[in-house]
N, CA and C atoms as an extended XYZ file, in Angstrom:
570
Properties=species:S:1:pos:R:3:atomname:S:1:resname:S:1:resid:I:1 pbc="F F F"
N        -2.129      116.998       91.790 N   UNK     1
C        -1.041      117.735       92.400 CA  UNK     1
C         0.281      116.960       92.285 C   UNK     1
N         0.385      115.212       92.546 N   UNK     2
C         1.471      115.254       92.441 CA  UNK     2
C         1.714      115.070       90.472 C   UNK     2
N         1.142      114.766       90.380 N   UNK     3
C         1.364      114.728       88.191 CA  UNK     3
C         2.297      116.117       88.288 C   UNK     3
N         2.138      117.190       88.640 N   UNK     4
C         2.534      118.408       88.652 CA  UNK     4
C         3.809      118.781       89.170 C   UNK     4
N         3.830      117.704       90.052 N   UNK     5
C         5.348      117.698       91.077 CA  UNK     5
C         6.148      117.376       90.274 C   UNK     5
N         6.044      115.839       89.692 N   UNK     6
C         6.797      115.470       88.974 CA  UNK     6
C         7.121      115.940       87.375 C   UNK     6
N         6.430      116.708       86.908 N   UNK     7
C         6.334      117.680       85.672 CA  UNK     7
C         7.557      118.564       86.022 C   UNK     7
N         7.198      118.737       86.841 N   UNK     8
C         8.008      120.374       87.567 CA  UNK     8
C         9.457      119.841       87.690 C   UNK     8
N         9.569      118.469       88.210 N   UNK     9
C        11.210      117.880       88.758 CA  UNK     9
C        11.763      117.491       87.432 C   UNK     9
N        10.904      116.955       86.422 N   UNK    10
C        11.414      116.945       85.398 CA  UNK    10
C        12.218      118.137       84.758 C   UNK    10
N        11.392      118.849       84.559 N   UNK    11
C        11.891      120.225       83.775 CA  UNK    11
C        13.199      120.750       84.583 C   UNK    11
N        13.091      120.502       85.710 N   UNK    12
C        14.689      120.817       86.663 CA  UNK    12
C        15.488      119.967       86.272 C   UNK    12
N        15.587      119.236       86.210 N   UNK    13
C        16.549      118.243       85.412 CA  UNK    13
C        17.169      118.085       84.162 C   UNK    13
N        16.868      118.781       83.554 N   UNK    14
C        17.607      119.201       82.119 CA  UNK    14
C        18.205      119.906       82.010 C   UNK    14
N        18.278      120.963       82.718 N   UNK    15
C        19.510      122.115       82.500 CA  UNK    15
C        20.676      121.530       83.008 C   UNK    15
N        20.130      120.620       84.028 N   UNK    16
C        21.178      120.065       84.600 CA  UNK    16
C        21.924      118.969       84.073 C   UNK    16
N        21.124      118.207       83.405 N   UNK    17
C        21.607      116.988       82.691 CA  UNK    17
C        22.663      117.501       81.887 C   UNK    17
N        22.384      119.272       80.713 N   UNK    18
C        22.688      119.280       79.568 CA  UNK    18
C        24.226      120.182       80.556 C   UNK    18
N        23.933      120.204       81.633 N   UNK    19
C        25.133      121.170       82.185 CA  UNK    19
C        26.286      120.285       82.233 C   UNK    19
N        25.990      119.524       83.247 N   UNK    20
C        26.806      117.744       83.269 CA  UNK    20
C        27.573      117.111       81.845 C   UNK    20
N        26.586      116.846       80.826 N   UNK    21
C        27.260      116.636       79.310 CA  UNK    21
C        28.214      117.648       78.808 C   UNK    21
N        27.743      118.969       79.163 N   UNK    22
C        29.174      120.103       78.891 CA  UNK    22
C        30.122      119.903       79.970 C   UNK    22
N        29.707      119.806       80.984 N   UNK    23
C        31.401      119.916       81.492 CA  UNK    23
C        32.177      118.562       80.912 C   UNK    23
N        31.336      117.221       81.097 N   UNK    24
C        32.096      116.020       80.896 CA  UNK    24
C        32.600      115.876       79.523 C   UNK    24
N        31.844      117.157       78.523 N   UNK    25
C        32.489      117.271       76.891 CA  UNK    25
C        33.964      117.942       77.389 C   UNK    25
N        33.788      119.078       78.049 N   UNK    26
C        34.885      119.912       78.587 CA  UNK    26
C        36.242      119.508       78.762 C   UNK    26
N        36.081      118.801       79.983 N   UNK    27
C        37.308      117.485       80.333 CA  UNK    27
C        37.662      116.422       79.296 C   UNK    27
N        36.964      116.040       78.517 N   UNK    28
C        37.433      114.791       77.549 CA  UNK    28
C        38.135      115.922       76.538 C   UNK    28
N        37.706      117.402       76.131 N   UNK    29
C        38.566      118.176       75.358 CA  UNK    29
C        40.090      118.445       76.349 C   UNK    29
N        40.705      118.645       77.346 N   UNK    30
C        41.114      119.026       77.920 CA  UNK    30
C        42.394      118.032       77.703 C   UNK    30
N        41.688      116.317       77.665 N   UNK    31
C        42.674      115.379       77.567 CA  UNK    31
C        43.080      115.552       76.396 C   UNK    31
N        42.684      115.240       75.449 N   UNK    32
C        43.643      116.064       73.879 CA  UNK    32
C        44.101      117.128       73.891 C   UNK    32
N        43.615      118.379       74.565 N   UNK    33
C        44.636      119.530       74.402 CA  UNK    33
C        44.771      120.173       76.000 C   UNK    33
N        45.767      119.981       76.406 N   UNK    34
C        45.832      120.432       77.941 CA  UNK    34
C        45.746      121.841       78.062 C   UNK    34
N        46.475      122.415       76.846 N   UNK    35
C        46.421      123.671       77.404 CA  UNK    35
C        44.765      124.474       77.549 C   UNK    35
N        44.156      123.753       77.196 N   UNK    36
C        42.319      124.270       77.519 CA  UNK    36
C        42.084      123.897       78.909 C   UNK    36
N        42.858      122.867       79.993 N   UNK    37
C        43.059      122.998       81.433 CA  UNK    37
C        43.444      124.514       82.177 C   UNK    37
N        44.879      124.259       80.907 N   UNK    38
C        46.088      125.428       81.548 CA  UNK    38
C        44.968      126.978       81.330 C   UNK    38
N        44.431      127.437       80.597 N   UNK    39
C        43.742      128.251       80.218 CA  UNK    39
C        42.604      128.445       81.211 C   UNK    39
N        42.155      127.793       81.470 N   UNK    40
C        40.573      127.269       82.670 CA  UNK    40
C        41.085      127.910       83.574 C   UNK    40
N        42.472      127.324       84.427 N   UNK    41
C        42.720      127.254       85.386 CA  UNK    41
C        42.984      128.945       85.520 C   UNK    41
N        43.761      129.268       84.172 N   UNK    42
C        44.072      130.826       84.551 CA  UNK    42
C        43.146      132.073       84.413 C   UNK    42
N        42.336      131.820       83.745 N   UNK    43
C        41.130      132.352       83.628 CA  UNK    43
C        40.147      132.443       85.304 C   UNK    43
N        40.201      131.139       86.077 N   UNK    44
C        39.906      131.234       87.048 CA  UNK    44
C        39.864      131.982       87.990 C   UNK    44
N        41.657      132.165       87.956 N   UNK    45
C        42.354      133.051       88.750 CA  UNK    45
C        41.756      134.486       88.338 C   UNK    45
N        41.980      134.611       87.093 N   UNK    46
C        41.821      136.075       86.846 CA  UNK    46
C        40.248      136.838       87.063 C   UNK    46
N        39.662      135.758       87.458 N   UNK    47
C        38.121      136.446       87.580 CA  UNK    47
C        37.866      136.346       88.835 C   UNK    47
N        38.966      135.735       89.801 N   UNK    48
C        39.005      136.059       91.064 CA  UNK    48
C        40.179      137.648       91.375 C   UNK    48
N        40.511      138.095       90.571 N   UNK    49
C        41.230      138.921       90.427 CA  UNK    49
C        42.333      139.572       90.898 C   UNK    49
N        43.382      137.757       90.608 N   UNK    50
C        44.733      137.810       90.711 CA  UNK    50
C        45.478      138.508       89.229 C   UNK    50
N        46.488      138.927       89.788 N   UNK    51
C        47.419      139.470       88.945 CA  UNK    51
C        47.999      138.427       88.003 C   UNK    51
N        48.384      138.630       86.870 N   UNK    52
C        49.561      137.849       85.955 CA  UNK    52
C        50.664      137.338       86.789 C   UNK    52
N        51.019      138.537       87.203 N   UNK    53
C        52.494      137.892       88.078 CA  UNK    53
C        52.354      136.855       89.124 C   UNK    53
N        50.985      136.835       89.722 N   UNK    54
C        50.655      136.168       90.833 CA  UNK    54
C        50.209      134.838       90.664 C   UNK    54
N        49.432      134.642       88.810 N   UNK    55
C        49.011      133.717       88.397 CA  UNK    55
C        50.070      132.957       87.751 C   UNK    55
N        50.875      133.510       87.605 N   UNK    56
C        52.499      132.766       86.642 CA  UNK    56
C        53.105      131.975       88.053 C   UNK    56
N        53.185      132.926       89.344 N   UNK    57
C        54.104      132.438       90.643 CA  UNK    57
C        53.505      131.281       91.007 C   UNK    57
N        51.937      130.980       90.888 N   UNK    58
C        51.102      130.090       91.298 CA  UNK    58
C        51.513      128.970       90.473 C   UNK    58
N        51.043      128.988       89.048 N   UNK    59
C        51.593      128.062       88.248 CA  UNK    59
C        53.204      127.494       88.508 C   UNK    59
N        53.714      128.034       88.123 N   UNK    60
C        55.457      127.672       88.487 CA  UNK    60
C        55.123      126.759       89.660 C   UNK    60
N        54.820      127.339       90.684 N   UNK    61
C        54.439      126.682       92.021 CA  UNK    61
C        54.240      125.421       92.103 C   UNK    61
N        52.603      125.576       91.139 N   UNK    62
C        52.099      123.867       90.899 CA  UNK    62
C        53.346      122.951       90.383 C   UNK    62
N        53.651      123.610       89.447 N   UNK    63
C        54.790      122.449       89.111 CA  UNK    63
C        55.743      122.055       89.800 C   UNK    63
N        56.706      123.279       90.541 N   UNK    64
C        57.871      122.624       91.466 CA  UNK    64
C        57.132      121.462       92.288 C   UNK    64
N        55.852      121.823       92.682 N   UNK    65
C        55.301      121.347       93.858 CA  UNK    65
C        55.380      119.926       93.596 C   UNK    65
N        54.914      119.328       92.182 N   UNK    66
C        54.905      118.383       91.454 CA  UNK    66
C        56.333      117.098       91.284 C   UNK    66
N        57.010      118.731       90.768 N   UNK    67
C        58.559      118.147       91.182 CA  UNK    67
C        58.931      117.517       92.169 C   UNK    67
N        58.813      118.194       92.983 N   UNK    68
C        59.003      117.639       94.789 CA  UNK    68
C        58.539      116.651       94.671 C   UNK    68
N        57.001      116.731       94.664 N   UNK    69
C        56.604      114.903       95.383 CA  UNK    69
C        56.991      113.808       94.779 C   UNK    69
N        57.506      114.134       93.206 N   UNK    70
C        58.320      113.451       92.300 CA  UNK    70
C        59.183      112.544       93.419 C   UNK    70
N        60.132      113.697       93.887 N   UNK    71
C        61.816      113.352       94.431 CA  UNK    71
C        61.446      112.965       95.761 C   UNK    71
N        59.939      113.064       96.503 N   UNK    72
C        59.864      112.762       97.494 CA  UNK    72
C        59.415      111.272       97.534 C   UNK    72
N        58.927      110.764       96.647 N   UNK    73
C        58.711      109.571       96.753 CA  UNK    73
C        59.772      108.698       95.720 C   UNK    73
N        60.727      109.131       95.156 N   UNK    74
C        62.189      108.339       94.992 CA  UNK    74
C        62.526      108.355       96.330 C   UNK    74
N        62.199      108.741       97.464 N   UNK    75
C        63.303      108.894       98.557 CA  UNK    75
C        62.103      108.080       99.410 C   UNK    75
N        61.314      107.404       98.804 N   UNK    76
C        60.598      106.219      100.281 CA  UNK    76
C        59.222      107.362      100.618 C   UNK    76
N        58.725      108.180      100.055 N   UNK    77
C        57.307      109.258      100.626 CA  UNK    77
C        56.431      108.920       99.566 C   UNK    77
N        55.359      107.769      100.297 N   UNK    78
C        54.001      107.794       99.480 CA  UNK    78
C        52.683      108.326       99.630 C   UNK    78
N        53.001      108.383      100.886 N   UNK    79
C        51.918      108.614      101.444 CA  UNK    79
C        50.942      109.688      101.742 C   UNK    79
N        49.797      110.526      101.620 N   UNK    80
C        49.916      111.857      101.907 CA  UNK    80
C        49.862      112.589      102.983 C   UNK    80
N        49.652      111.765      104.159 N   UNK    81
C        50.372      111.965      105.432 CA  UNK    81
C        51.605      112.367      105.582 C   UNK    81
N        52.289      111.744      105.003 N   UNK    82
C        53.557      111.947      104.919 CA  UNK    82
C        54.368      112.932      104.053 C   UNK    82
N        53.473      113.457      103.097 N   UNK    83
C        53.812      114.602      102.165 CA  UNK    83
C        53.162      116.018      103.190 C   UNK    83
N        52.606      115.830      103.649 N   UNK    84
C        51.739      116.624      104.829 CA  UNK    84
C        52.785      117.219      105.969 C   UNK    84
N        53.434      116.290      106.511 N   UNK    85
C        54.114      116.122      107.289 CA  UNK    85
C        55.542      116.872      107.001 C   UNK    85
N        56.047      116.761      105.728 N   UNK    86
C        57.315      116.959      105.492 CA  UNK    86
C        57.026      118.908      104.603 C   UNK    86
N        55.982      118.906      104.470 N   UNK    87
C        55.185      120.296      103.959 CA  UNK    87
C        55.212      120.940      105.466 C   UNK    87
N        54.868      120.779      106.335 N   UNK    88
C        54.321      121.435      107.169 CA  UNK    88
C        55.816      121.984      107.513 C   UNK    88
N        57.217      121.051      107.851 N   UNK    89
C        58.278      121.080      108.284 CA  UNK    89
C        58.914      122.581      107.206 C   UNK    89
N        58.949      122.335      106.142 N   UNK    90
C        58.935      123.730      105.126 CA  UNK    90
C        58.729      125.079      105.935 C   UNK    90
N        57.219      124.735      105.717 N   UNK    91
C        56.284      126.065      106.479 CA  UNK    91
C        56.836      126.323      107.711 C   UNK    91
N        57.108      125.697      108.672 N   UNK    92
C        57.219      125.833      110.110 CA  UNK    92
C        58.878      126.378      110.043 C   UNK    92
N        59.538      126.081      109.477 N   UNK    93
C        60.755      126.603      109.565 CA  UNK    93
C        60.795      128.053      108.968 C   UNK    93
N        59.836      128.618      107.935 N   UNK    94
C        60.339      129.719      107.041 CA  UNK    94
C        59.410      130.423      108.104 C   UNK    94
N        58.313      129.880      108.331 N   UNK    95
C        57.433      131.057      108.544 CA  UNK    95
C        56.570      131.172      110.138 C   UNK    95
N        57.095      129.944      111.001 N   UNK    96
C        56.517      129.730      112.129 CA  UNK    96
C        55.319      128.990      112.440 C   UNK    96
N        55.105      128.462      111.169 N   UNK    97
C        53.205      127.895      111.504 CA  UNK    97
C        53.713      126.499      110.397 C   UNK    97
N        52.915      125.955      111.014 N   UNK    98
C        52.334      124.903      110.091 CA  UNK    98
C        51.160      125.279      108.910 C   UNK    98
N        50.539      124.290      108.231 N   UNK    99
C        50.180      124.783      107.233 CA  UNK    99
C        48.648      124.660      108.050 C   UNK    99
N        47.905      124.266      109.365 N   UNK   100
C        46.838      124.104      109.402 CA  UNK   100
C        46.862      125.859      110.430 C   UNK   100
N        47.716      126.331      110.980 N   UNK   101
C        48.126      126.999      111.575 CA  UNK   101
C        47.876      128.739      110.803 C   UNK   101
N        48.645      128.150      109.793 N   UNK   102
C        48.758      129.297      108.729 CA  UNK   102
C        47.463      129.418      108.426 C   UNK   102
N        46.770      128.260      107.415 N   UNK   103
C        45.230      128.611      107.284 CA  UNK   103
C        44.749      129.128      108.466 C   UNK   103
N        44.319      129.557      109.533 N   UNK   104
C        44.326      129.818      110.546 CA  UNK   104
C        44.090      131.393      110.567 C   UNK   104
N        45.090      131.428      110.706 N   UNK   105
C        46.026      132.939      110.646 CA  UNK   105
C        45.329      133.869      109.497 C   UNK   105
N        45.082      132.939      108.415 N   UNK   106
C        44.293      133.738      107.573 CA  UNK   106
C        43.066      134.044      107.235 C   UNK   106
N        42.588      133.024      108.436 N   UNK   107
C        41.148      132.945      108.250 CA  UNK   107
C        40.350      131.972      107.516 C   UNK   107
N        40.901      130.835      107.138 N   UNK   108
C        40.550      129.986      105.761 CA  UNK   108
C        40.046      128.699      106.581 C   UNK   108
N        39.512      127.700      105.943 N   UNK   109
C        39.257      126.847      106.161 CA  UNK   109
C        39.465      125.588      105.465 C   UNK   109
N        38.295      125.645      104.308 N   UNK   110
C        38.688      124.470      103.282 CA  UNK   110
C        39.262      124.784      101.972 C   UNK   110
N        39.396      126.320      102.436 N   UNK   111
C        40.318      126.762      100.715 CA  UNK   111
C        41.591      126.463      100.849 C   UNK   111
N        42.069      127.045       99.387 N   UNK   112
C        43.628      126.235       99.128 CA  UNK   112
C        44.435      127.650       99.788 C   UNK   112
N        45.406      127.365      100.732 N   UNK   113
C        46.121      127.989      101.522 CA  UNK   113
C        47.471      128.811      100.368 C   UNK   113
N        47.591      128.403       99.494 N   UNK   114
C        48.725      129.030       98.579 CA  UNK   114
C        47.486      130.403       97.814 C   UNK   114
N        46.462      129.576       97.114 N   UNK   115
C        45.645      130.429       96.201 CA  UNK   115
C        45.340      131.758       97.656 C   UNK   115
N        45.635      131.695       99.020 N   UNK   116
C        45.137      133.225       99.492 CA  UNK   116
C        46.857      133.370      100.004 C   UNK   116
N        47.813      133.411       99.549 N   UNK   117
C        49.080      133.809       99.891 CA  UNK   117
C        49.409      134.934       99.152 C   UNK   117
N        50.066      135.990       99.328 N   UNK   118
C        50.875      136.901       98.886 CA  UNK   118
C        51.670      136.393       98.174 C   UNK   118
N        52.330      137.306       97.144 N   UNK   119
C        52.844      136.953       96.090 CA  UNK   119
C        54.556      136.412       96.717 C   UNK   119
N        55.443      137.289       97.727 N   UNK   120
C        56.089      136.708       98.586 CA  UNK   120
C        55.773      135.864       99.148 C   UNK   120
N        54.889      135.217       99.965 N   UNK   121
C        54.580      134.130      100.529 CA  UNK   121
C        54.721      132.445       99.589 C   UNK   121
N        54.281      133.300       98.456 N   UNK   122
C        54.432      132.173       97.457 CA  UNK   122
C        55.744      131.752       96.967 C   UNK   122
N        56.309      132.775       96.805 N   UNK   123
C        58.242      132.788       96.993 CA  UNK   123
C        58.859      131.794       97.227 C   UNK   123
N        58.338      132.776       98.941 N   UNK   124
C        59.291      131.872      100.058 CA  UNK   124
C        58.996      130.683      100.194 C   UNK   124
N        57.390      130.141       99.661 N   UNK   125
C        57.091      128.474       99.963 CA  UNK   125
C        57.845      127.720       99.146 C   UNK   125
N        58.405      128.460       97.423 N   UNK   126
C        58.676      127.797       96.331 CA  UNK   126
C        60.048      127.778       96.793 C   UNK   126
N        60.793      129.223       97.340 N   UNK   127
C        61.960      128.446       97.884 CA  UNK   127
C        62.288      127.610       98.294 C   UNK   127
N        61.654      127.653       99.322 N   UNK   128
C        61.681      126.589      100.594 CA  UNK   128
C        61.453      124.762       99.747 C   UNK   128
N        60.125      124.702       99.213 N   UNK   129
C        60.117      123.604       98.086 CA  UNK   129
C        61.049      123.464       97.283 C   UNK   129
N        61.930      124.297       96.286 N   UNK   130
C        62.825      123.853       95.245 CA  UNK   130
C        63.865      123.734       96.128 C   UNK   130
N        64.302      124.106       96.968 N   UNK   131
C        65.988      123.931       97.451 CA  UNK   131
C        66.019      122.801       98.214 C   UNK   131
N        64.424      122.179       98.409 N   UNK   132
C        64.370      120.794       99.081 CA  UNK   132
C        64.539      120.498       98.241 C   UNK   132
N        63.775      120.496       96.909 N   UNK   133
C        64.042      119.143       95.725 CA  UNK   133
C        65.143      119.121       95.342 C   UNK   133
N        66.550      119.832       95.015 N   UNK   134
C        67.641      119.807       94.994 CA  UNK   134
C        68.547      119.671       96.272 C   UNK   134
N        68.189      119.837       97.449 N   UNK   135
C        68.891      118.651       98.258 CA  UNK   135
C        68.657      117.140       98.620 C   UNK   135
N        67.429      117.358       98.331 N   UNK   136
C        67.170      115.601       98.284 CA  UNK   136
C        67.268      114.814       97.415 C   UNK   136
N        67.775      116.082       96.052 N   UNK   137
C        68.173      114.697       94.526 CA  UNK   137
C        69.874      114.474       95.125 C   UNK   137
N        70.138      116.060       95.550 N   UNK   138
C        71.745      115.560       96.212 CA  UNK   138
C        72.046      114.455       96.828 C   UNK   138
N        71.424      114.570       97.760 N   UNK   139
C        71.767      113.769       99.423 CA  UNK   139
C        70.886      112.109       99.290 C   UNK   139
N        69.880      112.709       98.415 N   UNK   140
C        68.989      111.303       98.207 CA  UNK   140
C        68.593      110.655       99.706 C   UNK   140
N        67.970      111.184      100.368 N   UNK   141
C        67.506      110.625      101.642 CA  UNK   141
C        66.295      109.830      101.078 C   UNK   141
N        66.351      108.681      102.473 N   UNK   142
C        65.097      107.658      102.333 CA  UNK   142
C        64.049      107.705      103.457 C   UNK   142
N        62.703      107.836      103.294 N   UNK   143
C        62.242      107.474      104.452 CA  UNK   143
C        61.976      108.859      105.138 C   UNK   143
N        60.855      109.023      105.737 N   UNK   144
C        60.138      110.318      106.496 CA  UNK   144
C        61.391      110.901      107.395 C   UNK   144
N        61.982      110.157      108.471 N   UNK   145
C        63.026      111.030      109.121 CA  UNK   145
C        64.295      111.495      108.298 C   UNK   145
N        64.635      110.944      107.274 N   UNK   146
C        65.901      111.705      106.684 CA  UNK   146
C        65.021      112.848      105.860 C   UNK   146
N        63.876      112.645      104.992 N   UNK   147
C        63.382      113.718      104.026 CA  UNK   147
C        62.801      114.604      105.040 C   UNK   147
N        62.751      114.640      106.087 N   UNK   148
C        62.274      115.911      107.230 CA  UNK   148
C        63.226      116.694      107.251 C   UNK   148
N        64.111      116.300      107.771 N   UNK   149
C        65.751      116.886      107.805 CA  UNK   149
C        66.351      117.606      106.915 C   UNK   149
N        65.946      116.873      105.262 N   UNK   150
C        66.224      118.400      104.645 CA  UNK   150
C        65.216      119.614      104.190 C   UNK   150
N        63.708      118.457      104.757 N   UNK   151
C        62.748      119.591      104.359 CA  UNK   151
C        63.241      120.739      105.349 C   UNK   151
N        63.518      120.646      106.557 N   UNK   152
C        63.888      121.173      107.886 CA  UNK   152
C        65.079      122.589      107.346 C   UNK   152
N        65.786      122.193      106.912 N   UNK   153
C        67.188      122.701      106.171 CA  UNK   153
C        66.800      123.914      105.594 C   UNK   153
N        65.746      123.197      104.594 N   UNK   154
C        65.624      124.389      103.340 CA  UNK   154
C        64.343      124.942      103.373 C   UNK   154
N        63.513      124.306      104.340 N   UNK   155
C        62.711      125.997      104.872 CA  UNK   155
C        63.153      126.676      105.672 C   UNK   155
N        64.594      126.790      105.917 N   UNK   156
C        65.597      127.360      106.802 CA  UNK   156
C        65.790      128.421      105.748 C   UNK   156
N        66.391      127.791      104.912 N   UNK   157
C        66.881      129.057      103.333 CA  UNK   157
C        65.938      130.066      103.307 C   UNK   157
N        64.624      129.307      102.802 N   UNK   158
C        63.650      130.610      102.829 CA  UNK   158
C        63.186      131.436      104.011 C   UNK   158
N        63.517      131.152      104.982 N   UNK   159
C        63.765      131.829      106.792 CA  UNK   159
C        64.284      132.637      106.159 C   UNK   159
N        66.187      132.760      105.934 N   UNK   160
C        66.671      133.833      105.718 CA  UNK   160
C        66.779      134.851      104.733 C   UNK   160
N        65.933      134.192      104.009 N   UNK   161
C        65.387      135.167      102.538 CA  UNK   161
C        64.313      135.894      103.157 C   UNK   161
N        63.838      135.624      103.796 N   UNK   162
C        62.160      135.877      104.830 CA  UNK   162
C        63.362      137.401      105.489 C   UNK   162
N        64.009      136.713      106.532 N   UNK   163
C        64.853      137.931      107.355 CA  UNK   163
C        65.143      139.224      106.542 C   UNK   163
N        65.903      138.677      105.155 N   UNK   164
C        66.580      139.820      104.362 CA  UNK   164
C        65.580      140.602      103.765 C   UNK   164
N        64.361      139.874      103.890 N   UNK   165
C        63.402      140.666      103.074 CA  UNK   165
C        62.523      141.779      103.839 C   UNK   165
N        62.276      141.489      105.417 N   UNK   166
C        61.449      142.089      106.468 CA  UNK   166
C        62.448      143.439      107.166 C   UNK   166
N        63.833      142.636      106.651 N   UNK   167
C        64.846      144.016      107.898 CA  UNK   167
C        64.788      144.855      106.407 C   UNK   167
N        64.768      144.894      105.355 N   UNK   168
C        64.775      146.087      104.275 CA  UNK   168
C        63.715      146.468      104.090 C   UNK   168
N        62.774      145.740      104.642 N   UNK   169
C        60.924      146.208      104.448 CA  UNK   169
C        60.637      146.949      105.218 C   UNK   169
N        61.484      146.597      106.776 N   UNK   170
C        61.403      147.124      107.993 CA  UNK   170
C        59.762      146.731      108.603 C   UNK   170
N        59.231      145.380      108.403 N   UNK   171
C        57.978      144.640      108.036 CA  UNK   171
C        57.638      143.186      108.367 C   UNK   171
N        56.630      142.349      108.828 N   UNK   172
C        56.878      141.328      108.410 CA  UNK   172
C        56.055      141.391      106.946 C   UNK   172
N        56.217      140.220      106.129 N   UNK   173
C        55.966      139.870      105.342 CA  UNK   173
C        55.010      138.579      105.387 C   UNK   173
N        54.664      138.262      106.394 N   UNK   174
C        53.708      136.932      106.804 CA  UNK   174
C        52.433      138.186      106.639 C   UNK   174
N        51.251      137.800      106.337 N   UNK   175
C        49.905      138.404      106.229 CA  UNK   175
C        48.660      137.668      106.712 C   UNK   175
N        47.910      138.098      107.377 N   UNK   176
C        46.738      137.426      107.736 CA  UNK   176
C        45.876      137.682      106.103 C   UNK   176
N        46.163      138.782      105.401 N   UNK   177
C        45.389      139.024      104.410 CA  UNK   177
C        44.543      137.618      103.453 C   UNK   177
N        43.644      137.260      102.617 N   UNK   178
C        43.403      136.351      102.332 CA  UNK   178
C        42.254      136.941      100.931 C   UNK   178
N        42.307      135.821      100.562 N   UNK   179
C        41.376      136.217       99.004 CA  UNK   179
C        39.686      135.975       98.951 C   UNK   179
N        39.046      135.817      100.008 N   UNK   180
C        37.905      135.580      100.031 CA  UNK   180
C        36.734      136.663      100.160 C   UNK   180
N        35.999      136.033       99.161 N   UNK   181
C        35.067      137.543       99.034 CA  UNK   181
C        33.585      137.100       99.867 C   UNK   181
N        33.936      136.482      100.717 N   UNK   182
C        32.523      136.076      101.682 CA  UNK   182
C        33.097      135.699      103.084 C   UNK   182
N        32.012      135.818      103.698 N   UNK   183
C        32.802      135.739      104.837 CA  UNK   183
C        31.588      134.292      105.496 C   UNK   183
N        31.932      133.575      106.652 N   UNK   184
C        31.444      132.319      107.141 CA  UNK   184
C        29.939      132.694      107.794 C   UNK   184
N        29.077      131.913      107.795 N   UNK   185
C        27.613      132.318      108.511 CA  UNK   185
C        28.008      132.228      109.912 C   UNK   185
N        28.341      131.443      110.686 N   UNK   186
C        29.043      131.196      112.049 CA  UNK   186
C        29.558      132.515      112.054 C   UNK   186
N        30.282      133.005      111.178 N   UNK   187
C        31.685      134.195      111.841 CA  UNK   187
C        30.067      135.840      112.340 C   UNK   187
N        29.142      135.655      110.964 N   UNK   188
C        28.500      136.761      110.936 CA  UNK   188
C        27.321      136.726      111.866 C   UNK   188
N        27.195      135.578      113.057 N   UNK   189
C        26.586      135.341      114.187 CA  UNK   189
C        26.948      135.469      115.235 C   UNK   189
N        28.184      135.590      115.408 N   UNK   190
C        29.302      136.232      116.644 CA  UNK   190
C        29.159      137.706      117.211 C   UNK   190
């Protein structure tokens, strides 16, 4: 009986082994040609069945986002506490929540809080992100309390892009809505 066990654990182990060697072929292709990342990644999206427009806003996204922490750590931010911190200040100004808040609101937990945002939501975060990274290449602040201050500022901007957008919607534009196609074992025991 056990000769049999171990026969059996064997044979489980190879699909897996040969699964492991493809992805780790996968990634070493990826480093010579990125765009087989860029492709992965959008393909992803689309079989979760986001839109083009939604998958382009996302992308763009990643990058400003990139940008930012660029200009945030010329200005003294290494830390990711501290990128946390000066993110949340964004969010909390445009939209009333923090970002653990917001997940929240939407129901999420350990997913990525942008990938279940509305295509506005994504907007207003990128606003709120790019008009920081161009006041802080301006102003060049150092150090968590000055880069709060303009994170503070310019999730203000996207506030009033938020306003102009809800009094013509006659709406808010904040959504509990979210992209998940399962729901929690805890939630379906309640």
């Amino acid at each position: 009986m056990l000769r049999l066990k171990t026969c059996h654990l064997g044979l489980k182990r190879e699909p897996f082994k040969l699964w492991l060697a493809n992805l780790g072929s996968e990634r070493v292709d990826e480093v010579f040609d990125s765009e087989i990342a860029i492709d992965r990644a959008v393909d992803y999206y689309r079989r979760r069945g986001y839109s083009n427009k939604w998958i382009k806003d996302r992308l763009n996204g990643i990058v400003n986002r990139k940008d930012l922490t660029n200009v945030w750590k010329d200005g003294g931010i290494f830390e990711n506490k501290e990128y946390a911190i000066l993110t949340n200040e964004i969010y909390k100004e445009w939209s009333g929540m923090n970002a653990g808040d917001y997940k929240a609101f939407k129901g999420l937990r350990k997913e990525s809080l942008r990938d279940n945002m509305t295509d506005v939501e994504i907007l207003l975060t990128d606003l709120g992100e790019t008009a920081t990274r161009v006041l802080a290449k301006e102003h060049k602040p150092y150090g968590l309390e000055q880069n709060k201050k303009i994170a503070k500022m310019d999730g203000h901007a996207a506030k009033v892009a938020k306003g102009v957008i809800e009094k013509n919607l006659g709406k808010s534009i904040i959504s509990n809505q979210n992209n998940l196609n399962y729901q929690y074992l805890d939630e379906n025991d309640k």
